[in-house]
Steps between C-alpha positions, in 0.01 A plus 500: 500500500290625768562714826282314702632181395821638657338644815313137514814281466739730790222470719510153480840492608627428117825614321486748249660433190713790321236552229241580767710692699622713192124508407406668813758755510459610162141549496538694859742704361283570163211545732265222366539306883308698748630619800236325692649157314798573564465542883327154484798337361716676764307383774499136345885529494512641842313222638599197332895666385737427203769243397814667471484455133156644452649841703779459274252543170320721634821750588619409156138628342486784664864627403315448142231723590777802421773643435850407638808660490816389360840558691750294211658844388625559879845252565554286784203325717260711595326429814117619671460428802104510686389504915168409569435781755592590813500836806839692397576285187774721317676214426568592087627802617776395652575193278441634154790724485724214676416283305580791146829523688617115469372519159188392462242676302223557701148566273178498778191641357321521861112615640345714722301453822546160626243511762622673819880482437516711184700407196809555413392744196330724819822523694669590206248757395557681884882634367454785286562536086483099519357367180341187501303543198773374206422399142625144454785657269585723805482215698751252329715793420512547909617226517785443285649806625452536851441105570169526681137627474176507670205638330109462502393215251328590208138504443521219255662256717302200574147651506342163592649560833378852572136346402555213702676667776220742567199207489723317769468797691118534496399170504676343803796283292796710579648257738550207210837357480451441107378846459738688694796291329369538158462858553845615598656284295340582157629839544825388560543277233361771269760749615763296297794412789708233481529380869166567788542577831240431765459662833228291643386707807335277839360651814347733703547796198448299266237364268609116574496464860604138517835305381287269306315726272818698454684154384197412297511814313866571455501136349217576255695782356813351495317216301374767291827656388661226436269342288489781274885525468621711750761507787248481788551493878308667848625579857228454767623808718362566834167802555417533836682824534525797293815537289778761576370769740195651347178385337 
């Protein structure tokens, strides 16, 4: 199998199979694709997109591209929960401990530095003694006694995407429904909860400014979930005003 057989065959507005797919990731993650291959292939997907299936594959591959973590040792359902973005979005820290308090077992490995609006890992970081650097033992043992826990994921998690994620940004492919799915979802799925929550973000403040991208996109990962087993559903929630009362 050949890269450029691949690049050739998305920018004829083909379907990728799962062997090509799994092909490509692997060898980006090994290092034998290129970067400057792999930013063709982005563009070709950016132009001519991705069935639902093929984003599917390629979530599933790069979930394969690391480690994931296992919850099964913590009872009950546990539950993540992601927002795509948005001025003042402090959403999780509000809801997480809710959520510990009806009995739910809340396990969110988050990131930092969404673009302009921060991540929730940054807000945490601003109170004082907060750790947010647990070892995945720490983590699960969070967890089981206390019911909920945020922490930063590990560096091991889904490494396709951090290669992938910063080619998008350099080459001009960052807005790609199949790309942006694919990428928060991966990390989801590899984080090891039972049921996904999805706070798709549209508006003003936020990085899908129209109703129609932000259906398009909270369907994709929906899709995604679901056809890899787990309880999957998204909110479209409204960001043309900054949430609560500062930034």
């Amino acid at each position: 199998m050949n890269v450029v057989d691949i690049i050739n065959k998305k920018k004829y507005k083909e379907a990728l199979n799962e062997e090509e797919i799994n092909f490509f990731i692997s060898g980006l993650a090994q290092g034998s694709i290129k970067d400057y291959q792999a930013s063709s292939l982005l563009m070709a997907i950016l132009l001519n997109g991705m069935t639902l299936e093929e984003t599917s594959l390629l979530t599933k591959a790069m979930v394969d591209s690391g480690d994931t973590v296992d919850l099964s040792e913590i009872p009950g359902i546990k539950v993540d929960k992601h927002s795509t973005g948005g001025v003042g979005d402090k959403v999780s820290l509000a809801l997480v401990p809710l959520l510990a308090s009806c009995g739910l077992k809340f396990a969110k490995m988050s990131g930092k530095g969404l673009g302009h609006t921060g991540g929730t890992l940054d807000k945490l970081e601003s109170i004082p003694g907060f750790n947010i650097e647990l070892s995945q033992d720490e983590f699960i043992e969070t967890v089981k006694s206390f019911g909920a826990a945020i922490i930063s994921q590990t560096d091991n998690l889904v490494p396709a995407d951090k290669i992938l994620y910063a080619l998008r940004d350099v080459c001009g492919t960052v807005d790609s429904i199949p790309l942006i799915a694919s990428s928060i979802m991966s990390k989801k799925l590899a984080a090891g909860a039972d049921t996904i929550f999805l706070d798709v973000k549209v508006g003003k403040g936020a990085f899908m400014k129209d109703l129609d991208s932000a259906r398009e996109l909270a369907r994709t990962m929906v899709y995604i979930g679901k056809s890899q087993g787990k309880n999957t559903q998204a909110i479209i929630s409204d960001m043309n005003q900054p949430l609560g009362r500062t930034i």
